[in-house]
C-alpha positions as a Markdown table, in Angstrom:
| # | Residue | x | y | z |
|---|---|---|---|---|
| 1 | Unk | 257.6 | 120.6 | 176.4 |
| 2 | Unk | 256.1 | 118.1 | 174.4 |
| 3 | Unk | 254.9 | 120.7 | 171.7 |
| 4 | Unk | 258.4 | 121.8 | 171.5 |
| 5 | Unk | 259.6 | 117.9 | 170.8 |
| 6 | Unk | 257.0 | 117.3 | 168.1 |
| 7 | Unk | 257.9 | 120.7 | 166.1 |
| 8 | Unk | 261.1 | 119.6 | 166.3 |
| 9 | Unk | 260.5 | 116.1 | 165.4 |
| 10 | Unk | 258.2 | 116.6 | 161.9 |
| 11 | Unk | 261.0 | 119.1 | 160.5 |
| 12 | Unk | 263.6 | 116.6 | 161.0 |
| 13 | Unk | 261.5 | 113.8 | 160.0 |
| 14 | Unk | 260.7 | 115.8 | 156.3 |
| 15 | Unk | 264.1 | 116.5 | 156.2 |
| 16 | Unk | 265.0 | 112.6 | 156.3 |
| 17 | Unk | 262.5 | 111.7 | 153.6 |
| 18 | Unk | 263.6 | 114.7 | 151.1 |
| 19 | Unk | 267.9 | 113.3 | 151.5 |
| 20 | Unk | 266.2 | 109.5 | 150.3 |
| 21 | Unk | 264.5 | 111.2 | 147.5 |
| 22 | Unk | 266.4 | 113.6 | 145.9 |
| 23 | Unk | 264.7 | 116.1 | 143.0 |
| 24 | Unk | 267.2 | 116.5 | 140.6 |
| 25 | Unk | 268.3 | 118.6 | 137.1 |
| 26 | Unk | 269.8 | 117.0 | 134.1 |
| 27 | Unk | 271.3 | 119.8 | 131.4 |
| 28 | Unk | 269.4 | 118.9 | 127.9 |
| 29 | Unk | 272.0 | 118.3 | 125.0 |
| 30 | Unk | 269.9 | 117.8 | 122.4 |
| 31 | Unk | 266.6 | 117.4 | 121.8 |
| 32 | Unk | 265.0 | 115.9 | 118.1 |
| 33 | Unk | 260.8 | 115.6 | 117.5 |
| 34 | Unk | 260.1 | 112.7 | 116.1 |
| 35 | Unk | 256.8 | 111.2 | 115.1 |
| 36 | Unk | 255.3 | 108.0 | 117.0 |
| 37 | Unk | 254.6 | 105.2 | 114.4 |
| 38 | Unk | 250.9 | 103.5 | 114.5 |
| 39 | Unk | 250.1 | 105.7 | 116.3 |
| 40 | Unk | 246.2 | 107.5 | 115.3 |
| 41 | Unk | 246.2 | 110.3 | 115.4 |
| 42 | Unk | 249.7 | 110.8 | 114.8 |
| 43 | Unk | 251.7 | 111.8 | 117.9 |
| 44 | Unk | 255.0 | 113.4 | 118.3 |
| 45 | Unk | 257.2 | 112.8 | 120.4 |
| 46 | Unk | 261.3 | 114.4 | 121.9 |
| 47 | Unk | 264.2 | 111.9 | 122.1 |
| 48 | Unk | 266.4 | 113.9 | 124.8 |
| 49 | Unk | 269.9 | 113.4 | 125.8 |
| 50 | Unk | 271.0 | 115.0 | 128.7 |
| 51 | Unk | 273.9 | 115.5 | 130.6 |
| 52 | Unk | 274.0 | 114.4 | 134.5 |
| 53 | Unk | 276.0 | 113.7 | 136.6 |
| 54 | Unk | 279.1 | 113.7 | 134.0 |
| 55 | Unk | 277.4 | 111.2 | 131.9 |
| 56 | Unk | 275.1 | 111.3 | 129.4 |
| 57 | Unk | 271.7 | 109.6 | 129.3 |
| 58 | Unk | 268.7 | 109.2 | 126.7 |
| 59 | Unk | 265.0 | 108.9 | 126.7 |
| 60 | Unk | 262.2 | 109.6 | 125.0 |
| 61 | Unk | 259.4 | 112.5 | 125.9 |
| 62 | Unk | 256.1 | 112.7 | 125.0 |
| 63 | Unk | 256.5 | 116.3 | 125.4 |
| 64 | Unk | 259.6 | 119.3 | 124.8 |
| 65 | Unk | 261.3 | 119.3 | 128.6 |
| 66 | Unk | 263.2 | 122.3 | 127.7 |
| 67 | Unk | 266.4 | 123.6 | 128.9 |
| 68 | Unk | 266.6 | 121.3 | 131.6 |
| 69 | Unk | 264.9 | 118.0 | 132.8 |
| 70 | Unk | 263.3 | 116.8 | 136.5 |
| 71 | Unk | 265.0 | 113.7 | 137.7 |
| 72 | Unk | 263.9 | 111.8 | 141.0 |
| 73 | Unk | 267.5 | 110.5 | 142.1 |
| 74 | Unk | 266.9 | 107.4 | 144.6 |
| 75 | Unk | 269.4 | 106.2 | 146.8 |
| 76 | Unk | 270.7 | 102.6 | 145.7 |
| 77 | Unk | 271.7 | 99.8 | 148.2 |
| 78 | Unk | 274.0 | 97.6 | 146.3 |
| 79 | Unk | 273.2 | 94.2 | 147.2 |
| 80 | Unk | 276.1 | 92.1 | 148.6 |
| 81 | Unk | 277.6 | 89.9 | 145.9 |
| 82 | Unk | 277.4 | 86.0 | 147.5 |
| 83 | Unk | 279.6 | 83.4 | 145.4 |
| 84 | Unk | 278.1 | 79.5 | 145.1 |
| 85 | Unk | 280.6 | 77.7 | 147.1 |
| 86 | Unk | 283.4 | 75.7 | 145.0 |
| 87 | Unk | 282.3 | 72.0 | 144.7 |
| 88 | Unk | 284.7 | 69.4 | 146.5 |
| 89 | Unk | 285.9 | 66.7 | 144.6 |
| 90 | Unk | 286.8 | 63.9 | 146.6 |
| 91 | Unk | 288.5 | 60.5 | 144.6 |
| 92 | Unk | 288.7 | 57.6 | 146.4 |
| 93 | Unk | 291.7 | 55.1 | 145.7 |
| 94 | Unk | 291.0 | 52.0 | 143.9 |
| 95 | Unk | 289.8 | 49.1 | 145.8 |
| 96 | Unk | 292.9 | 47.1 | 147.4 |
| 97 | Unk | 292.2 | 43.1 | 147.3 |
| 98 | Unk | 294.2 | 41.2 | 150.0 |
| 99 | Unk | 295.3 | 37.9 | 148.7 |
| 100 | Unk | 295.9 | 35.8 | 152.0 |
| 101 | Unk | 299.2 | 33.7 | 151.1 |
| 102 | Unk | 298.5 | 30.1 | 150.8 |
| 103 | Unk | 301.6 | 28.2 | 152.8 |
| 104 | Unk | 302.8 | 25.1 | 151.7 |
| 105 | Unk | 305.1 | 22.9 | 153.9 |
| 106 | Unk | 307.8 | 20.6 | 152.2 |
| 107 | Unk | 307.5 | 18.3 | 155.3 |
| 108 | Unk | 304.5 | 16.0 | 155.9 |
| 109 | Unk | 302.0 | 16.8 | 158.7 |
| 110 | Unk | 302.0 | 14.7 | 162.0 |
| 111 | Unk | 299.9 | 11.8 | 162.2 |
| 112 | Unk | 297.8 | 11.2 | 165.2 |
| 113 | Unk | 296.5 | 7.7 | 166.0 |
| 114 | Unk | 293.1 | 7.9 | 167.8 |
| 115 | Unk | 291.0 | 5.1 | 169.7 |
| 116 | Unk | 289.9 | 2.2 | 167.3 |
| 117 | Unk | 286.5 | 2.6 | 166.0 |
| 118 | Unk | 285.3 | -1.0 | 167.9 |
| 119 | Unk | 286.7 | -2.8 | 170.8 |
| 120 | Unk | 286.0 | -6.4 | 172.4 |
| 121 | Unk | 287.4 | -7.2 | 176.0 |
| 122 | Unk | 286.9 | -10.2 | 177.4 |
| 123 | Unk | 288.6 | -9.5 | 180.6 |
| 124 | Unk | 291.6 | -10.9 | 180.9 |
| 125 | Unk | 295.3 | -9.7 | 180.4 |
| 126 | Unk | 297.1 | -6.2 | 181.3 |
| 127 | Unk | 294.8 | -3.6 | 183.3 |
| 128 | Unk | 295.8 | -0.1 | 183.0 |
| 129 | Unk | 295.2 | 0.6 | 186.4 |
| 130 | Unk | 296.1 | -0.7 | 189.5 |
| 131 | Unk | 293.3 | -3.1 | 191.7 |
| 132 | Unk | 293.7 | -3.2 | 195.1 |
C-alpha cells in the first residue's frame, strides 16, 4: 500500500514542478548576423525577433536558433499594489484672546468706618454692656 502511494505521489509531484516551469516555443521572424564590436577575435553574433505569444520580442544570440526559439515561461505573481496613505492636514483656528470687561460704576463705593487705630479709656462714662 505504501508503494502504491509513493508511485503515485512522485508522478504528481513532477507533474506540479513542469506546470511552474513551462518549456516554451517562440516562431523566429527574423534573424540578422551581426559582428560583436571589441571583441578579439571577432565574434558574430544573431539579433532575433520572434513572435510569442501574439507579441513580438527581441534579443540577441550568440549563435543561429533557427526556425524556432526555447523559452522557459515562469509563472508571475503580481505583487499587490499598496498606496502611501493621504496625509491629514489639520488647521487649527487662530488663537481667541478673552478681554475680561473692566466695569465702571457711576456711583461711589460704600464707605466702612472701622475701629480707631488707638484708644484711651479711663473708665468712666457709658458701658456697652450691662453690670449686674
Amino acid at each position: 500500500m505504501t508503494m502504491n502511494i509513493k508511485s503515485l505521489l512522485l508522478p504528481a509531484l513532477l507533474l506540479c514542478a513542469s506546470l511552474s516551469w513551462a518549456q516554451e516555443q517562440g516562431r523566429v521572424l527574423s534573424s540578422t548576423p551581426v559582428v560583436v564590436q571589441g571583441s578579439v577575435p571577432p565574434q558574430t553574433a544573431y539579433n532575433v525577433v520572434y513572435e510569442y505569444a501574439g507579441q513580438q520580442y527581441s534579443v540577441q544570440f550568440p549563435y543561429d536558433p533557427g526556425a524556432y526559439v526555447s523559452l522557459q515561461i515562469a509563472p508571475v505573481v503580481q505583487a499587490p499594489v499598496v498606496q502611501a496613505p493621504q496625509p491629514v492636514y489639520v488647521q487649527t483656528p487662530p488663537p481667541v484672546t478673552v478681554i475680561n470687561p473692566v466695569l465702571v460704576s457711576p456711583y461711589p463705593g460704600p464707605y466702612y468706618y472701622g475701629p480707631p487705630p488707638f484708644t484711651f479709656n479711663l473708665g468712666f462714662g457709658y458701658y456697652r454692656h450691662f453690670r449686674r
